[in-house]
Structure formats: C-alpha cells, structure tokens
C-alpha positions in Angstrom: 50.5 -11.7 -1.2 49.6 -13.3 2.2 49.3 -12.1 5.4 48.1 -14.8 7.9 48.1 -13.7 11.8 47.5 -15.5 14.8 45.4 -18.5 12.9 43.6 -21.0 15.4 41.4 -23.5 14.1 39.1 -25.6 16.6 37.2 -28.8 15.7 35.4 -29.1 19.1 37.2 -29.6 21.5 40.6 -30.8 19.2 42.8 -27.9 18.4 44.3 -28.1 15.1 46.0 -24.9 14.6 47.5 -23.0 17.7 48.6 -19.4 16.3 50.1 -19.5 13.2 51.6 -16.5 11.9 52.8 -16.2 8.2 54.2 -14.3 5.2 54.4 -15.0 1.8 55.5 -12.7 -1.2 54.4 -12.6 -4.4 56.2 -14.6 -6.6 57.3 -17.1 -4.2 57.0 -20.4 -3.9 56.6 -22.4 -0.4 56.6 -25.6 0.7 54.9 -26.3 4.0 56.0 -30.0 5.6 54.7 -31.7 8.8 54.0 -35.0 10.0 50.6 -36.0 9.1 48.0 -34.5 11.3 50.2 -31.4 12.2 47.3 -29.3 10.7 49.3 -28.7 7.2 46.1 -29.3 5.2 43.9 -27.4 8.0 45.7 -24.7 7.2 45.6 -24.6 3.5 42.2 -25.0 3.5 42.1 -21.8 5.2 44.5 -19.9 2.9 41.9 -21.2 0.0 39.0 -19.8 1.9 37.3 -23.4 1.4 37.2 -23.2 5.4 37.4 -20.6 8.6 39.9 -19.5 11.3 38.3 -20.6 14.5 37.2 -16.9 15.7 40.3 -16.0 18.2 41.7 -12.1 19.4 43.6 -10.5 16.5 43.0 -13.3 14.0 43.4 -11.8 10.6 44.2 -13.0 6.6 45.1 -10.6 3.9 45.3 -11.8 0.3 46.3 -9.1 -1.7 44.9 -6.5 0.0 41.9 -8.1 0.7 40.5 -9.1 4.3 39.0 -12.3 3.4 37.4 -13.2 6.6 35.0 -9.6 6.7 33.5 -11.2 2.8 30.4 -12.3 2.6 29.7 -16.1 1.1 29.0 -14.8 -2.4 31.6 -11.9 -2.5 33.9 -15.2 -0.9 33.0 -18.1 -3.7 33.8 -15.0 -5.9 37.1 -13.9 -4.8 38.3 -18.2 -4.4 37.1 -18.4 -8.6 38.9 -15.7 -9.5 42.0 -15.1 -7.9 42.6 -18.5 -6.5 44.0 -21.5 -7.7 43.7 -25.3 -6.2 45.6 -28.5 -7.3 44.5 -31.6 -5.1 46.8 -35.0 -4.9 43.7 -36.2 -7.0 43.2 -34.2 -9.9 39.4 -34.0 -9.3 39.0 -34.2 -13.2 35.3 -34.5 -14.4 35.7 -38.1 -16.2 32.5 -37.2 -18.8 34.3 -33.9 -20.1 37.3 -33.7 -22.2 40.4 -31.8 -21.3 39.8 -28.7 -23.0 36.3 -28.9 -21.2 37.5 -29.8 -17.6 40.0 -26.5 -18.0 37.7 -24.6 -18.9 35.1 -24.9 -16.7 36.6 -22.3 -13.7 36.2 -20.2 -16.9 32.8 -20.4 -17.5 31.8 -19.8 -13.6 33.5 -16.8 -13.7 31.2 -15.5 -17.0 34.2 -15.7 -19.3 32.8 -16.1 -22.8 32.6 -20.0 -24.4 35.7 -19.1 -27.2 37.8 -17.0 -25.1 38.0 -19.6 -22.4 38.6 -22.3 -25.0 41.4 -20.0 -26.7 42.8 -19.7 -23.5 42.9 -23.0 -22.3 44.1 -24.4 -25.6 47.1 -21.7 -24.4 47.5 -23.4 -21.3 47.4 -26.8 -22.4 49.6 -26.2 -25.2 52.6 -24.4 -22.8 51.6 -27.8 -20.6 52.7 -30.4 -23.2 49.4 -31.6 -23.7 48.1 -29.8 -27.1 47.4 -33.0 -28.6 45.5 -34.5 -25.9 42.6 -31.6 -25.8 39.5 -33.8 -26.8 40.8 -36.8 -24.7 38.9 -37.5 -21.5 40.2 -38.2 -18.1 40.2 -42.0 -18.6 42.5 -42.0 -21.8 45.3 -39.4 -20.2 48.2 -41.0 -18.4 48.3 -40.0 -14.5 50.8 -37.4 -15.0 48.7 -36.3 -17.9 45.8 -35.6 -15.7 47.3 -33.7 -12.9 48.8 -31.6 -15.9 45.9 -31.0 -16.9 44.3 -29.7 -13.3 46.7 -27.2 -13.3 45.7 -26.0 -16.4 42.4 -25.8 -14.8 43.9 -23.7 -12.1 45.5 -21.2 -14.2 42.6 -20.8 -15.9 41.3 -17.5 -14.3 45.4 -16.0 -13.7 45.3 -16.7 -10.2 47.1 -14.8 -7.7 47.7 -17.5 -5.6 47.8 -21.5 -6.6 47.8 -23.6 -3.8 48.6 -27.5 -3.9 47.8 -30.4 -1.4 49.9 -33.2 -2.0 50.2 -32.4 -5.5 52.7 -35.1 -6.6 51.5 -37.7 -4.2 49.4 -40.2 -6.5 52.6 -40.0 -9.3 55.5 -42.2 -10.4 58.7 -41.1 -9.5 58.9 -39.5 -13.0 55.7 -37.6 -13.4 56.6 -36.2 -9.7 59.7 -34.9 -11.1 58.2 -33.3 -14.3 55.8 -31.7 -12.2 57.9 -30.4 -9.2 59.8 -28.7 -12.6 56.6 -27.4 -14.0 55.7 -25.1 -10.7 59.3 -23.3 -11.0 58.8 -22.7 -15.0 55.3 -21.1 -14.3 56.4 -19.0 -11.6 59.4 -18.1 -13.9 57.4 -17.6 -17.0 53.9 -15.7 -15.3 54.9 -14.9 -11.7 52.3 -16.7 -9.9 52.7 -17.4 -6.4 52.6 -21.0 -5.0 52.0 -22.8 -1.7 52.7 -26.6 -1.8 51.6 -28.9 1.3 53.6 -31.8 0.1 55.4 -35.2 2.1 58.2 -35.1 -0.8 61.2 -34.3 0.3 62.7 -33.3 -3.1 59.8 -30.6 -3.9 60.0 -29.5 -0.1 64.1 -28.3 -0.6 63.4 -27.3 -4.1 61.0 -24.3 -2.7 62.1 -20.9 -2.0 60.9 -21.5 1.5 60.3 -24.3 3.4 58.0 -24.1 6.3 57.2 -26.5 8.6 54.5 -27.2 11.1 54.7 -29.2 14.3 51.4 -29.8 16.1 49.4 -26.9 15.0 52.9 -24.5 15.1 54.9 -23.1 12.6 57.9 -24.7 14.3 60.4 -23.6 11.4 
C-alpha cells in the first residue's frame, strides 16, 4: 500500500525527518508514536501528499502503485480526493452544513452525483451510529458525534488509505474508546488501511504495528 524510502524533510536549516524508510500493507493498521516534535506529524503530512519530501538521493513514495512525488498539482489534489482519507484531532466540520452535507462534500469534489453521494453517506452514517443525527449541524452533535461524523467524511470516496492525526486527542475517555473500536470494525468490515499518529497509549498497542519515531528516525 505504501512504500516510503529514504524520506528527509528540511525546514531551513531544521531537519525534521532524517531518512525514514517504511512499509505498510494493505489492510493494516499502524500506529506511529514519538515525543512531540519527533516529526510524527511531518511525516504524515507527507504520506497525505498535503506536503513534500525535502528533494534528497533515492527519495521515493509509492501508494498503490503510484509514484506520488512525479504527479503534477492537479493530477496530486486528484489522487489525495479520491483515494485518500484524513481525520484531524479537530474534526474540521463545516459548522453551517449539516451532517449529511459535511460528508458529502469530498463527494461532490470528486463529481459524484448530488443523490448518490447522499445515498452513500446516509450508508456511512447509518453503519456509524449516527442515522438519526443526519440534518443536525456540527454545534448540536456531541464531540464524539462529530469526529464520527469526519470519518464518515473520509470514507466518503473508499479510500485506500485513511490517515489520522491525533484522532482521539480532543475526546473523553469514552468517546476515545468507541472510536479506537471503530477503526478495527472498518478495517474488519471494508479493508481499508489506516495510519494513526496518536499520544494514546491504548490505540498505540491496539494497532497491528506500532512504529515509533525518535528525532526524525524510525527508531522502532
């Protein structure tokens, strides 16, 4: 599913990530950990496409097949919609749109039609818990609610890849829990990949893998 080699990533003259070399199957789920400014985020960033590998010898990412870095910026924003999938620690939500509208929206940039991205999302929402929340906005959804429904709006387009930054970190204890449980039964139920960048310790061990990175190092 990935293929990441030798990934460097300058910001001036700071050096965030120092060669990082990495696998990851389809199917799996991975947790990468690190102490905050190890470059954990930098690096997801990078797997999303939403930022560069500093240009270093033999630098390469594959995702599925595809050499990401030799796109150009349309054939790029049009790979990340379709075939990527991003779930932030702050679900990002549009507050003026309902539910059913927020998830949809990935839909609609894509060129899906207005009912079949509504059928679909209803879908999503529904397998979510959430099918009697679908006209509520943002505002009148719990917390857990709302992440709930941004990964919905992830799933939208069938990623092949879903990747979450800190996904659980702005929940109670609860909502954390129900969510960490929520990757596993998607991956079960559609077999989407997932990489996590997550401080909780609990999602961390519950991964396939657990990878983490020590001053711009995959130390482990």
């Amino acid at each position: 599913m990935i293929s990441a080699k030798n990934i460097h990533k300058y910001y001036n003259e700071l050096h965030v990530l120092k060669g990082v070399n990495m696998v990851v199957n389809k199917g799996e789920i991975v947790s990468i950990v690190g102490a905050s400014g190890a470059g954990k985020t930098t690096l997801l960033q990078i797997f999303g496409t939403l930022d560069k590998a500093s240009e270093s010898e033999d630098t390469s990412l594959v995702i599925n097949n595809t050499s990401v870095e030799s796109l150009s910026q349309k054939a790029l924003a049009k790979f990340r919609n379709e075939h990527l999938g991003f779930i932030f620690q702050f679900h990002q939500l549009l507050p003026e749109f309902t539910a059913l509208e927020n998830v949809c929206i990935p839909a609609y940039i894509k060129g899906t039609s207005e009912q079949e991205a509504s059928e679909k999302a209803k879908k999503l929402l529904d397998f979510l818990g959430l099918s009697t929340r679908l006209n509520h906005k943002p505002g009148e959804l719990s917390g857990g609610e709302q992440q709930r429904v941004a990964v919905a709006r992830a799933l939208i387009n069938d990623p092949l890849l879903v990747l979450a930054d800190e996904p659980s970190g702005n929940l109670d204890s609860t909502s954390a829990t129900q969510l960490h449980q929520l990757f596993f039964e998607l991956r079960d139920a559609f077999g989407y990949t997932f990489i996590i960048v997550t401080h909780n310790d609990e999602l961390a061990n519950m991964a396939d893998r657990k990878i983490t990175i020590t001053d711009g190092q995959v130390s482990s």
